[in-house]
TORKOL-750306 format. One record per residue (C-alpha): residue in three letters; x, y, z; residue number from 0. Coordinates in Angstrom, 2 decimals, always signed. Layout:
REM residues N
[pt 'ala'; [X; Y; Z]; NUM]
...
This chain:
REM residues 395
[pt 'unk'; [+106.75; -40.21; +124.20]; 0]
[pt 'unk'; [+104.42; -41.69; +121.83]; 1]
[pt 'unk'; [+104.13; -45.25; +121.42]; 2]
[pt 'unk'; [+101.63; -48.76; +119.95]; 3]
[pt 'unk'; [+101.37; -51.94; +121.47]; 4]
[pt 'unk'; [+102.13; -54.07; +118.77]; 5]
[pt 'unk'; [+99.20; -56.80; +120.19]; 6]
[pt 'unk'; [+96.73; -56.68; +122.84]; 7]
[pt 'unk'; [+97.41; -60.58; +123.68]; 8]
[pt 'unk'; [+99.24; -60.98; +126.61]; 9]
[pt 'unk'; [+101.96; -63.18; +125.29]; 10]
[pt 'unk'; [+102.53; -60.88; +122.66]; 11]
[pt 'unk'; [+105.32; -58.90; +122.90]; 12]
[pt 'unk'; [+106.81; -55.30; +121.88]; 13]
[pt 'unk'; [+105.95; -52.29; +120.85]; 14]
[pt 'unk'; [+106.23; -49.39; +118.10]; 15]
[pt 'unk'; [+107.99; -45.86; +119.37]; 16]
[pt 'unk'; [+109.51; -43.42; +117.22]; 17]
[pt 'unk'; [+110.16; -45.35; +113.85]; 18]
[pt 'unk'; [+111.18; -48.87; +115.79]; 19]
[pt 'unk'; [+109.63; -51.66; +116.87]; 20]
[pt 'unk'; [+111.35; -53.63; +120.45]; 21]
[pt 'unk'; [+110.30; -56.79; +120.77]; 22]
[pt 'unk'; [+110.33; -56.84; +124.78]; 23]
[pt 'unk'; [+107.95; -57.38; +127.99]; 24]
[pt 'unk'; [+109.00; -54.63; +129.11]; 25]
[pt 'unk'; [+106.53; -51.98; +127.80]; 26]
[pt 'unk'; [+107.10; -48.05; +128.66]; 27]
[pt 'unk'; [+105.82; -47.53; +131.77]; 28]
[pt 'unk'; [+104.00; -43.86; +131.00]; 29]
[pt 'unk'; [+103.78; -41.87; +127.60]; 30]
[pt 'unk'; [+100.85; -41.70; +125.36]; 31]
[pt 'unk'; [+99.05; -44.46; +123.09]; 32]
[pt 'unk'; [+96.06; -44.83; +121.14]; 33]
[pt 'unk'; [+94.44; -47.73; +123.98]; 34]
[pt 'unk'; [+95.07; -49.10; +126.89]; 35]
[pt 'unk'; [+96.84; -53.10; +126.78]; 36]
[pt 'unk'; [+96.47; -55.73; +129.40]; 37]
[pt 'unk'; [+100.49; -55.83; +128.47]; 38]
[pt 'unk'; [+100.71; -52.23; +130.32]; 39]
[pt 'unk'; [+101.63; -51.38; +133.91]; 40]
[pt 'unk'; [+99.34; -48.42; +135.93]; 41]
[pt 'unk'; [+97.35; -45.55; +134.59]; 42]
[pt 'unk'; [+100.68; -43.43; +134.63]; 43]
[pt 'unk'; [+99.39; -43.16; +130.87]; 44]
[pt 'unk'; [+97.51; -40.61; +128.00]; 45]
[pt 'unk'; [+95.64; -42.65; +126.17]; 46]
[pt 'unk'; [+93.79; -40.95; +123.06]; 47]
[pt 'unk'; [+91.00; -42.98; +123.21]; 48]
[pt 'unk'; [+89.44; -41.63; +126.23]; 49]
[pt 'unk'; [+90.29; -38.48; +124.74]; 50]
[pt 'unk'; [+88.19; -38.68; +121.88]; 51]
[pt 'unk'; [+85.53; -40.49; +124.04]; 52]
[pt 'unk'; [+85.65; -43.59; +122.35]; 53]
[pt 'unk'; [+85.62; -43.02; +118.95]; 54]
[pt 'unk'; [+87.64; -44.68; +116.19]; 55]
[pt 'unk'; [+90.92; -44.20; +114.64]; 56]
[pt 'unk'; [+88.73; -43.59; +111.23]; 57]
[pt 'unk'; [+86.30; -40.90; +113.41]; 58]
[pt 'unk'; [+89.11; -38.82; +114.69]; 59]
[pt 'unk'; [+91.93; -39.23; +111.71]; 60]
[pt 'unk'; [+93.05; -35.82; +110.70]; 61]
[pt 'unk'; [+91.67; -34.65; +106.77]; 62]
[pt 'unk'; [+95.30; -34.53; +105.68]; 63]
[pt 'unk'; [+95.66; -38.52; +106.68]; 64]
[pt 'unk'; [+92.24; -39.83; +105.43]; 65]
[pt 'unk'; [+93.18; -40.51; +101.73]; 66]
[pt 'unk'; [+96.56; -42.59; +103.31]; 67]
[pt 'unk'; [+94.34; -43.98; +106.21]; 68]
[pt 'unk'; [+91.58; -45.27; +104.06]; 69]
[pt 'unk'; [+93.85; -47.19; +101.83]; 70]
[pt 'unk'; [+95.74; -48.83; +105.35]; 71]
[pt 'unk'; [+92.49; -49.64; +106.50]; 72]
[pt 'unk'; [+91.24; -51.37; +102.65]; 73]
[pt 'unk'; [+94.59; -53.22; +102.79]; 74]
[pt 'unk'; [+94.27; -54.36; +106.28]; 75]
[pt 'unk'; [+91.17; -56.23; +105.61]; 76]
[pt 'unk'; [+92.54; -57.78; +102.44]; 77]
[pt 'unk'; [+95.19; -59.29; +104.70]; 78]
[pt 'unk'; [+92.65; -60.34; +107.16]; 79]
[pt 'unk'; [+90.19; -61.49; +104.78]; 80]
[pt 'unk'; [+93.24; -63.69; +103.43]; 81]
[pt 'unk'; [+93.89; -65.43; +107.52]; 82]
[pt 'unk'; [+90.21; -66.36; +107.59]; 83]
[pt 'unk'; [+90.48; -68.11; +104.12]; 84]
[pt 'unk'; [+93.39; -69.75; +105.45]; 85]
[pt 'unk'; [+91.92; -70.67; +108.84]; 86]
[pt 'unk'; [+94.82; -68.97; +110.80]; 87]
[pt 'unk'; [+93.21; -68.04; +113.77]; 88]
[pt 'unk'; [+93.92; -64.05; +115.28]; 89]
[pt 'unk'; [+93.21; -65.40; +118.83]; 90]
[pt 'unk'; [+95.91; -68.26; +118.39]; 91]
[pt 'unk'; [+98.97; -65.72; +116.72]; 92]
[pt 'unk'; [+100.43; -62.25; +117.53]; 93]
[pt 'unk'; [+98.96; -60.00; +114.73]; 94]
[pt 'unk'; [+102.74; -58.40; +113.88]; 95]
[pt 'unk'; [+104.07; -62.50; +112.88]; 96]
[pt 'unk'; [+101.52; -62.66; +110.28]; 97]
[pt 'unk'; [+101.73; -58.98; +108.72]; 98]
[pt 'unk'; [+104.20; -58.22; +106.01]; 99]
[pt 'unk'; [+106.71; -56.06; +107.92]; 100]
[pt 'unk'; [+105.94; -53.17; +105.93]; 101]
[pt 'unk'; [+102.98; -53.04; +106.27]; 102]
[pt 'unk'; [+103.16; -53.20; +109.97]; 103]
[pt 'unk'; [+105.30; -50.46; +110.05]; 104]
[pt 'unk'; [+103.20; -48.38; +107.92]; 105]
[pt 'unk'; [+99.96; -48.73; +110.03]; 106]
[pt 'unk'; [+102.03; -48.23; +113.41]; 107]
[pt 'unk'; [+103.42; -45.04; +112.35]; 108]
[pt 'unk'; [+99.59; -43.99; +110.46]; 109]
[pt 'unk'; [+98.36; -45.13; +114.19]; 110]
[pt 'unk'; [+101.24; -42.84; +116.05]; 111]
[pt 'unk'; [+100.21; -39.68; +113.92]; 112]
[pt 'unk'; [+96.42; -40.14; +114.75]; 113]
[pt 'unk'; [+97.18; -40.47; +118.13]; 114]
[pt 'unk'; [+99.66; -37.41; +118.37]; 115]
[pt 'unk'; [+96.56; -35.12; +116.56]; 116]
[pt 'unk'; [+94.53; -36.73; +119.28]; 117]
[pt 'unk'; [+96.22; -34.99; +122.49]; 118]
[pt 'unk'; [+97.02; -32.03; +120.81]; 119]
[pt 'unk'; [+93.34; -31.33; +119.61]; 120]
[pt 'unk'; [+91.42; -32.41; +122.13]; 121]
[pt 'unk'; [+91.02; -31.63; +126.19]; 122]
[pt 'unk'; [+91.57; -34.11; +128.65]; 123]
[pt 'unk'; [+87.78; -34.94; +130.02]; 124]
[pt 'unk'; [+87.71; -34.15; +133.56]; 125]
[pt 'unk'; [+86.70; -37.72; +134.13]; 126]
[pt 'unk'; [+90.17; -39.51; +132.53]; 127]
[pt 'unk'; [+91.00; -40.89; +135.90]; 128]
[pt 'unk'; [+87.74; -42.77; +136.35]; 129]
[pt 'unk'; [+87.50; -44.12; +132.73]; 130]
[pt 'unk'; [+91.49; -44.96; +132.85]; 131]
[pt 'unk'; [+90.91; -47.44; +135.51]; 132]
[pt 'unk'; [+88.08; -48.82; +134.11]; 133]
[pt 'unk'; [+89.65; -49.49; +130.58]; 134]
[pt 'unk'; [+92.35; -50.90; +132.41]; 135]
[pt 'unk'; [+90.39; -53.16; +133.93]; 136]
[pt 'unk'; [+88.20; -54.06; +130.63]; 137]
[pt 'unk'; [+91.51; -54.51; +129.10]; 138]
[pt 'unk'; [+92.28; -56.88; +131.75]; 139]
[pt 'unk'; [+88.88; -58.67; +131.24]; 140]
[pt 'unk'; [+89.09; -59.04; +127.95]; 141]
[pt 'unk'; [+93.10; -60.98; +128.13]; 142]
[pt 'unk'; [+91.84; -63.53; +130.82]; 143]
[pt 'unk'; [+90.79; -67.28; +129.52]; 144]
[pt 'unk'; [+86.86; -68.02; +129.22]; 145]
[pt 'unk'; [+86.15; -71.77; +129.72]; 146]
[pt 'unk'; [+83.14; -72.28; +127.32]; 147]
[pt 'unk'; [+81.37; -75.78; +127.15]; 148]
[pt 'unk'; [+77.95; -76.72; +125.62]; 149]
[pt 'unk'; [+77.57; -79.96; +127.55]; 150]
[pt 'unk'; [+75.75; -78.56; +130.31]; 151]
[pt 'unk'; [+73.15; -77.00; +128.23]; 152]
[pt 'unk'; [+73.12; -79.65; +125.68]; 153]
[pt 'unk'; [+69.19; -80.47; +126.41]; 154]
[pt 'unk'; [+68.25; -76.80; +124.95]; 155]
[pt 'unk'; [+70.62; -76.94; +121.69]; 156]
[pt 'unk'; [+67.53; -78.83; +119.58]; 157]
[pt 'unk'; [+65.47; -75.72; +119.53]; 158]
[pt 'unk'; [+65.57; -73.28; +117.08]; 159]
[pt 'unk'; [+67.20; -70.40; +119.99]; 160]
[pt 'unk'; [+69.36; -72.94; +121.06]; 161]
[pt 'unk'; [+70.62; -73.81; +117.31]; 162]
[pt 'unk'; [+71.18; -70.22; +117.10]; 163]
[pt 'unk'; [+73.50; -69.70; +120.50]; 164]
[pt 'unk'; [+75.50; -72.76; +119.61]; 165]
[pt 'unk'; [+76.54; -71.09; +116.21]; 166]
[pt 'unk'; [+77.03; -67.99; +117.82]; 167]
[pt 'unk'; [+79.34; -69.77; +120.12]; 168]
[pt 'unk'; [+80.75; -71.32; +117.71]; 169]
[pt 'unk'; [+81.51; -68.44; +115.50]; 170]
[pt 'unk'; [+82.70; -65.53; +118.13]; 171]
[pt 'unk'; [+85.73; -65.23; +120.14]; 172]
[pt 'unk'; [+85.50; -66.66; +123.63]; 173]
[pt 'unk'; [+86.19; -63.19; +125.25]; 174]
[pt 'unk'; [+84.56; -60.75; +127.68]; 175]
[pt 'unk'; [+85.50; -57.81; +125.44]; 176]
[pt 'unk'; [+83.95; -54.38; +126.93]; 177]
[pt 'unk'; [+82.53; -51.28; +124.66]; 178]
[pt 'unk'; [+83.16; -48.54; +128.06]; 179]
[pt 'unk'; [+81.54; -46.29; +125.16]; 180]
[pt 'unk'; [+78.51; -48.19; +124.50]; 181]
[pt 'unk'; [+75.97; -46.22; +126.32]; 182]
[pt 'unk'; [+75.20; -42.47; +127.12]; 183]
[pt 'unk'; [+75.19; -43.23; +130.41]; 184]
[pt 'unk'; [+78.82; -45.40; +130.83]; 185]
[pt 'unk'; [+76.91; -48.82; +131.39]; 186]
[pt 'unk'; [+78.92; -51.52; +129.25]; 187]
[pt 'unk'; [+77.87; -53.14; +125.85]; 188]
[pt 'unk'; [+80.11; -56.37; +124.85]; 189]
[pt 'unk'; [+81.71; -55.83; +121.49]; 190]
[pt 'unk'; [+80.02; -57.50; +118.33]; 191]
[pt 'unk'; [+81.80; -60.89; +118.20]; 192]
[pt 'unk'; [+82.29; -61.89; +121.52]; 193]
[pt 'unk'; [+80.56; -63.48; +123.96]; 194]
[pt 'unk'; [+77.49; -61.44; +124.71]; 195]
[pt 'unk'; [+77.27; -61.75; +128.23]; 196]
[pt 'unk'; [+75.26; -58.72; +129.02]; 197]
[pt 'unk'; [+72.10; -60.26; +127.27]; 198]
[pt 'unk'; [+73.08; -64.02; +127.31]; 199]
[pt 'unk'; [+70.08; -66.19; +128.24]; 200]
[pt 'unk'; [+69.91; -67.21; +131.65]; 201]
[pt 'unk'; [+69.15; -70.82; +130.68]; 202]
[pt 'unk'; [+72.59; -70.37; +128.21]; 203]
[pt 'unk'; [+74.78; -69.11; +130.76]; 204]
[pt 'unk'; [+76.34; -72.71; +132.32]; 205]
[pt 'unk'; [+78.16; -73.08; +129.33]; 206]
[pt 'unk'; [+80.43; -70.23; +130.82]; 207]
[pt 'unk'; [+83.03; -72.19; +133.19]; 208]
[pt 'unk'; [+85.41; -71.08; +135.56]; 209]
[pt 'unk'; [+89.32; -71.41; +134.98]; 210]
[pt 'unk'; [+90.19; -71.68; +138.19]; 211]
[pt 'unk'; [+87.48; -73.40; +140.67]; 212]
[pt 'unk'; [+84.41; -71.53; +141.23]; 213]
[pt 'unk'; [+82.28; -68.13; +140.17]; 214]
[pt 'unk'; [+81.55; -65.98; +142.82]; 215]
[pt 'unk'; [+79.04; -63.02; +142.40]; 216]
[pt 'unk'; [+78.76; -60.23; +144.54]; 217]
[pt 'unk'; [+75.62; -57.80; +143.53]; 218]
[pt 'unk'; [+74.21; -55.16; +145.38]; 219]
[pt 'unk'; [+70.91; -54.94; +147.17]; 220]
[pt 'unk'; [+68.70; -52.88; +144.86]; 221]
[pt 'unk'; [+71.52; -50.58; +143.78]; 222]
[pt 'unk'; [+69.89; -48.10; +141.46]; 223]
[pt 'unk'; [+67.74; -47.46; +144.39]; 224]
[pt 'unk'; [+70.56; -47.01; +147.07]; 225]
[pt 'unk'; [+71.84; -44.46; +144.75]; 226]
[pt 'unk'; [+68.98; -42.74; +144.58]; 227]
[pt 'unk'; [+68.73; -42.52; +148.33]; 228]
[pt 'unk'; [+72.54; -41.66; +148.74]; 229]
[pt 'unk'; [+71.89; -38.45; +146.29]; 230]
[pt 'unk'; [+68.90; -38.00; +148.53]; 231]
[pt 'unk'; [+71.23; -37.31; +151.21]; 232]
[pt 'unk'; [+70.13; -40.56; +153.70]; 233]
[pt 'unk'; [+72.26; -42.82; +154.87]; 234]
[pt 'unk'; [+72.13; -46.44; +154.00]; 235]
[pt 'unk'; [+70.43; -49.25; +155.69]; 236]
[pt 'unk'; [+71.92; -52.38; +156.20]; 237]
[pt 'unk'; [+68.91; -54.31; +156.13]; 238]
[pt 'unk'; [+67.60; -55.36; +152.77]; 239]
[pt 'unk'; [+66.18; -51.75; +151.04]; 240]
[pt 'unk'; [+62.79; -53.15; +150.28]; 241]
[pt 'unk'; [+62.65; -54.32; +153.69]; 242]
[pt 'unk'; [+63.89; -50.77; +154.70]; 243]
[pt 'unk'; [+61.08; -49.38; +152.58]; 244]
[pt 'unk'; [+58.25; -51.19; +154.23]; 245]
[pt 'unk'; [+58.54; -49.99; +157.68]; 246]
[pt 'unk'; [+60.10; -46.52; +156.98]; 247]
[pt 'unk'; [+57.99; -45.39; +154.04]; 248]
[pt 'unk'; [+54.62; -47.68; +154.17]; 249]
[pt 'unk'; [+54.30; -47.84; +157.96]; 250]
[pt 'unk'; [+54.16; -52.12; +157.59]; 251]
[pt 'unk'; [+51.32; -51.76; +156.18]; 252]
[pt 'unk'; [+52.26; -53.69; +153.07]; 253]
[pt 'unk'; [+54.35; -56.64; +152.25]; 254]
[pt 'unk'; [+57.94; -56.09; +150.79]; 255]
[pt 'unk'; [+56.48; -57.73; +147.33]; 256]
[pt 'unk'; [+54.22; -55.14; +146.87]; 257]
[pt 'unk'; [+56.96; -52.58; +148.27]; 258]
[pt 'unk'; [+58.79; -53.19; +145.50]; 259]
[pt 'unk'; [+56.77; -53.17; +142.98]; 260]
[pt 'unk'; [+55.12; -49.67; +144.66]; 261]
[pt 'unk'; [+58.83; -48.09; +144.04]; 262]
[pt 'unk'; [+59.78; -48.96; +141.28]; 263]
[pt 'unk'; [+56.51; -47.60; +139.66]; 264]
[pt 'unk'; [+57.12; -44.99; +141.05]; 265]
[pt 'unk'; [+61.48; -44.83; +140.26]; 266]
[pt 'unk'; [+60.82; -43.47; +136.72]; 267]
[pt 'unk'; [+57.41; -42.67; +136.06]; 268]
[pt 'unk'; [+55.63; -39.52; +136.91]; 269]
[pt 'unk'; [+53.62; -40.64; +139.57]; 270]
[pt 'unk'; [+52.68; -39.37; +142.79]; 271]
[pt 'unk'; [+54.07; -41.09; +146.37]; 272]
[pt 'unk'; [+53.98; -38.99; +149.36]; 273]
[pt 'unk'; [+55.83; -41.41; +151.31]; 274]
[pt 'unk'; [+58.51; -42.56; +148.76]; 275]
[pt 'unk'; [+58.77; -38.34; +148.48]; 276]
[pt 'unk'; [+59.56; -37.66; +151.33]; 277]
[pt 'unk'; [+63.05; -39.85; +151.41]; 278]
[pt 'unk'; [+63.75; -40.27; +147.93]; 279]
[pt 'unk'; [+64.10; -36.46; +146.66]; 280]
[pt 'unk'; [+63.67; -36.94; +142.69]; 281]
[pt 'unk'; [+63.19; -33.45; +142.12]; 282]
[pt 'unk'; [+66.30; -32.05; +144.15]; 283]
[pt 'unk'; [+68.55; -34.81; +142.55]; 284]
[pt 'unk'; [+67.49; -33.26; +139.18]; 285]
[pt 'unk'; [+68.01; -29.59; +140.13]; 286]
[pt 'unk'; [+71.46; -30.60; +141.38]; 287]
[pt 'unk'; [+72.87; -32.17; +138.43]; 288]
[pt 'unk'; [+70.97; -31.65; +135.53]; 289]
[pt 'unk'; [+71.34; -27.62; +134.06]; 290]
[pt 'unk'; [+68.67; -27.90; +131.38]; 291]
[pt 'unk'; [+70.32; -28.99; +129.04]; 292]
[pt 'unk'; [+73.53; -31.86; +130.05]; 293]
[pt 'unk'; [+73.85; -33.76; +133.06]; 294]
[pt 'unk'; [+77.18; -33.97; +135.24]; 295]
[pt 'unk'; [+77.15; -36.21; +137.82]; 296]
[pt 'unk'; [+79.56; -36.82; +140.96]; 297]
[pt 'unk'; [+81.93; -39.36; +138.70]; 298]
[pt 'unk'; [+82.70; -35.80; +136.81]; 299]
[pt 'unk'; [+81.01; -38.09; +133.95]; 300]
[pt 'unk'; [+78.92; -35.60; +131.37]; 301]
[pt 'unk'; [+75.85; -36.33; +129.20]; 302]
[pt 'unk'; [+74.73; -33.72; +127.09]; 303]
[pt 'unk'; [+71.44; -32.24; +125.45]; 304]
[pt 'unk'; [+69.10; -34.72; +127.97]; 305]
[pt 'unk'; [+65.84; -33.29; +128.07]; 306]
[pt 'unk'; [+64.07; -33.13; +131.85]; 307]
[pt 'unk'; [+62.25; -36.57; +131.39]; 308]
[pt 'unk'; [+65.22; -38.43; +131.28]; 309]
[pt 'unk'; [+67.30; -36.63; +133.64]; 310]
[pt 'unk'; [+66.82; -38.82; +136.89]; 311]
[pt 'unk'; [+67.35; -41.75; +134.78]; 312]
[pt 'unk'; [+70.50; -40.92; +133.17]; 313]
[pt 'unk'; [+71.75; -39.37; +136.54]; 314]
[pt 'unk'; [+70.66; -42.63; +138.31]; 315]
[pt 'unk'; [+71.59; -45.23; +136.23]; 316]
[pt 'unk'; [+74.93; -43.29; +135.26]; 317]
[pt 'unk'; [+76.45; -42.73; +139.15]; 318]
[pt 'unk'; [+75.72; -46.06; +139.61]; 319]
[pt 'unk'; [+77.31; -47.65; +136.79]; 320]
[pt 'unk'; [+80.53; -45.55; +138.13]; 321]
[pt 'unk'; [+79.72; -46.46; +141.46]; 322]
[pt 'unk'; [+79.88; -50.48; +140.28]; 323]
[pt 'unk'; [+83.75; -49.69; +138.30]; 324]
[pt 'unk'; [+84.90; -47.68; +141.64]; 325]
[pt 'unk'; [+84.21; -50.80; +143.87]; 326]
[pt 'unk'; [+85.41; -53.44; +141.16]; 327]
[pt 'unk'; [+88.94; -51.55; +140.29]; 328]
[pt 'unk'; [+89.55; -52.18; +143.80]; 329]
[pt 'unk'; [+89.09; -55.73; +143.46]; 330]
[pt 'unk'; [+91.02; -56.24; +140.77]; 331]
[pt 'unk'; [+93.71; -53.98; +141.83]; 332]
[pt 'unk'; [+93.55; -56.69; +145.27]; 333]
[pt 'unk'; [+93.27; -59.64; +142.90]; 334]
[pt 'unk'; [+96.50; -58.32; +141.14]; 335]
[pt 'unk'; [+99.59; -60.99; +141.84]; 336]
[pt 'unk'; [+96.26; -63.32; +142.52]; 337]
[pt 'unk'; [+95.26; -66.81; +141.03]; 338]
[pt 'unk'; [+91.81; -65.65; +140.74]; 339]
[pt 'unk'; [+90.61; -62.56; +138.66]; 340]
[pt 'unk'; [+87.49; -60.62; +137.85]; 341]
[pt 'unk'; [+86.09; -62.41; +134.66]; 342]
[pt 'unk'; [+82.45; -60.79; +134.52]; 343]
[pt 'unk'; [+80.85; -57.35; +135.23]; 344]
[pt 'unk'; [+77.15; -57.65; +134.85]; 345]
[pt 'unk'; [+74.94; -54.27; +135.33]; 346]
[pt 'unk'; [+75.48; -53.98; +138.89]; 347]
[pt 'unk'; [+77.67; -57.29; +139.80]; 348]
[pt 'unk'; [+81.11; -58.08; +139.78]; 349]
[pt 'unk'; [+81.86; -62.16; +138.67]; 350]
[pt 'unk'; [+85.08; -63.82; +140.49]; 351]
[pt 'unk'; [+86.77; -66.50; +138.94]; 352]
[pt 'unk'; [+88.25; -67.77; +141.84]; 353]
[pt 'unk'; [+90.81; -70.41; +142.99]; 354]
[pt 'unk'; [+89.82; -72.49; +146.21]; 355]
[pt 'unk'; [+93.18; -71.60; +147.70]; 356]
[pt 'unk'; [+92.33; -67.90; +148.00]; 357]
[pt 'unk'; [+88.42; -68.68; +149.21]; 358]
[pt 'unk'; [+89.70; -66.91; +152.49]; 359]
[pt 'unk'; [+90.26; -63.34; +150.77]; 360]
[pt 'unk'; [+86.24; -63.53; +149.77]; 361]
[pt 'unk'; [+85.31; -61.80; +152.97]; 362]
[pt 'unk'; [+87.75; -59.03; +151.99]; 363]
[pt 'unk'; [+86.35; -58.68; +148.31]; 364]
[pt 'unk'; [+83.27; -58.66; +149.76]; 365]
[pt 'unk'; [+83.56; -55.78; +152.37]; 366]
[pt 'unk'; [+85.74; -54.18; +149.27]; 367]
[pt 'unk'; [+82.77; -53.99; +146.98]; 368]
[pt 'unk'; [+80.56; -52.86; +149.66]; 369]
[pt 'unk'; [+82.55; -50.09; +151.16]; 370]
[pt 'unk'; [+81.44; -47.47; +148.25]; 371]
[pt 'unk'; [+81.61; -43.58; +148.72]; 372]
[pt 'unk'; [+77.86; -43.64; +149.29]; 373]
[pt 'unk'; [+78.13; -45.18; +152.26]; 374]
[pt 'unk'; [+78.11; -49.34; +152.91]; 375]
[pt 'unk'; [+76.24; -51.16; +150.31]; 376]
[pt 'unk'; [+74.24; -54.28; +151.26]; 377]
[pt 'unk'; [+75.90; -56.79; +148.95]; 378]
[pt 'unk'; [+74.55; -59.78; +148.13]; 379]
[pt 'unk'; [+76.62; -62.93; +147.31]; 380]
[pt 'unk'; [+76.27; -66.15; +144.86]; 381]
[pt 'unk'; [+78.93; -69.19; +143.87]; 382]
[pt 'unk'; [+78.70; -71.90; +141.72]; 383]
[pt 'unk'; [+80.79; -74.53; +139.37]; 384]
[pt 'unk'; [+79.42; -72.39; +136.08]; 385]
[pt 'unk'; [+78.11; -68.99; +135.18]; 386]
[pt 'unk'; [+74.49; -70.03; +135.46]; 387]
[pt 'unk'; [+74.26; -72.04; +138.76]; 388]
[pt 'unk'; [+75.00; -69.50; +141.45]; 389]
[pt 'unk'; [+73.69; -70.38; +144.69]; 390]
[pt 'unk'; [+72.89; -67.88; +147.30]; 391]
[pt 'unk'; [+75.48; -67.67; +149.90]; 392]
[pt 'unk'; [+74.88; -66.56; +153.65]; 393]
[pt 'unk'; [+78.43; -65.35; +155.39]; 394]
């Protein structure tokens, strides 16, 4: 069965199957669909999207359907243009009340068709199961509530950077809305429009504010670098990894500043460490999963045509991107029923927005996150009243 959520809001209703649209909560529970809703239930689902590898409905629209698609897609924005002129907010109203009904059904069933050519055309990556859960999880992201005020950063707004982030706040949806497609390598990019929390400023990021009572951030301890080591095939320390590195690898004979500046010279570069060489085995990682020509790492992820100077990073970076969606989808599958949700992922850190009455289930998120199949991560962990003043906490 092929089917469209009519809405990706969670209070908006129905869906489009087989020439009808049912206005009910109660969505199909598997069959196929162009993307995944916060309004569905599991990953018992095909979703095209992941098929195609993130492209567009325009990208992957069959040459018999472009002349008809075009024209949907022309008369689409006309109607949108017309709900901006008109101040009717998108965020505030389900898409399918302000459409004319035929034209609803006419892009549903256009939508259905590009879909169906989809599956049938293209092979299931061997990585759907990883990249379902995390687009369910985006999806889930991008329906919760951000809290956005300016009067905690109102001292910086007189600037010239700060003019410019108060009209980009005041001009984008207050979303965390996820590209999984952004990057060769699976790390995130937000979506023009949204709030760009990826690269927000530091000194911006108190205006973010929690629904419930409190952020909580749990990041790992140098996690690029455990990955590297876990490929390596060491186990990992508990201790802090720079810590790690100055007695195993420099003998103590350094301090774990200059430690970690020493490594990470050396992460990515071309130069020359006996010591680091000995534990961290660059050259095997590459020989393992890099052919010449595409990497495939453990996450059944594939990059192709990478040339042999960017092979560790992609393989790096990439496996522990994955590594980072593993660990959260378990969190928010525990957070599920939950007052408190995940609200932010950040490179290599998972944000909480959580309620006080559940602060006794942040000892199990914690050894959740940490508990990866490399072996248990060091994770360190933050909370604060905003986005931008996260204090170090010790459990």
């Amino acid at each position: 069965m092929t089917f469209q959520v009519l809405d990706f809001k969670k209070d908006c209703i129905g869906y489009y199957e087989d020439g009808k649209i049912h206005s009910t909560k109660l969505l199909p529970s598997s069959g196929a669909t162009w993307d995944y809703s916060s309004n569905l239930v599991g990953v018992d689902y095909q979703i095209a999207r992941i098929h195609s590898q993130g492209a567009s409905l325009t990208d992957v629209c069959p040459a018999s359907m472009k002349e008809d698609w075009a024209s949907i897609l022309q008369e689409l924005k006309s109607f949108l243009k017309s709900f901006k002129f008109a101040k009717v907010s998108l965020n505030d109203n389900c898409l399918y009340d302000l459409l004319p009904e035929y034209f609803l059904f006419r892009f549903l069933k256009a939508k259905d068709q590009i879909t169906e050519h989809v599956l049938l055309k293209t092979e299931k990556p061997k990585n759907y199961d990883h990249m379902i859960r995390l687009v369910s999880m985006v999806a889930e992201i991008r329906s919760q509530p951000v809290k956005v005020s300016v009067d905690p950063i109102k001292h910086l707004l007189s600037s010239v950077a700060g003019k410019n982030f108060h009209k980009m706040l005041q001009t984008s949806t207050h979303l965390v809305d996820y590209n999984p497609w952004g990057t060769i390598t699976g790390r995130l990019t937000n979506k023009p429009g949204t709030l760009p929390v990826l690269t927000m400023n530091r000194d911006y990021r108190p205006c973010i504010q929690p629904t419930n009572d409190w952020f909580v951030e749990l990041d790992y301890n140098a996690a690029e670098l455990r990955v590297l080591l876990a490929l390596s095939g060491e186990d990992q320390p508990e201790e802090d990894i720079h810590d790690w590195n100055v007695s195993r690898v420099f003998q103590d004979k350094i301090t774990r500043d200059e430690a970690k500046v020493k490594t990470f010279a050396w992460l990515y570069s071309q130069r020359k460490n006996k010591g680091l060489e000995e534990i961290y085995d660059k050259d095997g990682i590459v020989e393992k999963y890099w052919d010449g020509a595409d990497v495939k790492t453990d996450f059944k992820r594939v990059m192709k045509d990478v040339d042999r100077k960017h092979a560790l990073n992609y393989i790096v970076q990439s496996t522990t991107a994955d590594v980072v969606f593993e660990q959260a989808y378990k969190i928010y599958e525990f957070l599920k029923e939950k007052k408190s949700f995940i609200s932010v992922l950040l490179h290599d850190a998972v944000y909480i927005d959580l309620a006080d009455s559940e602060r006794h289930d942040l000892i199990k998120l914690i050894d959740t996150f940490k508990k990866t199949r490399y072996g248990s991560m060091r994770v360190n962990t933050a909370a604060g009243k905003d986005f931008g003043s996260l204090k170090r906490m010790k459990l």
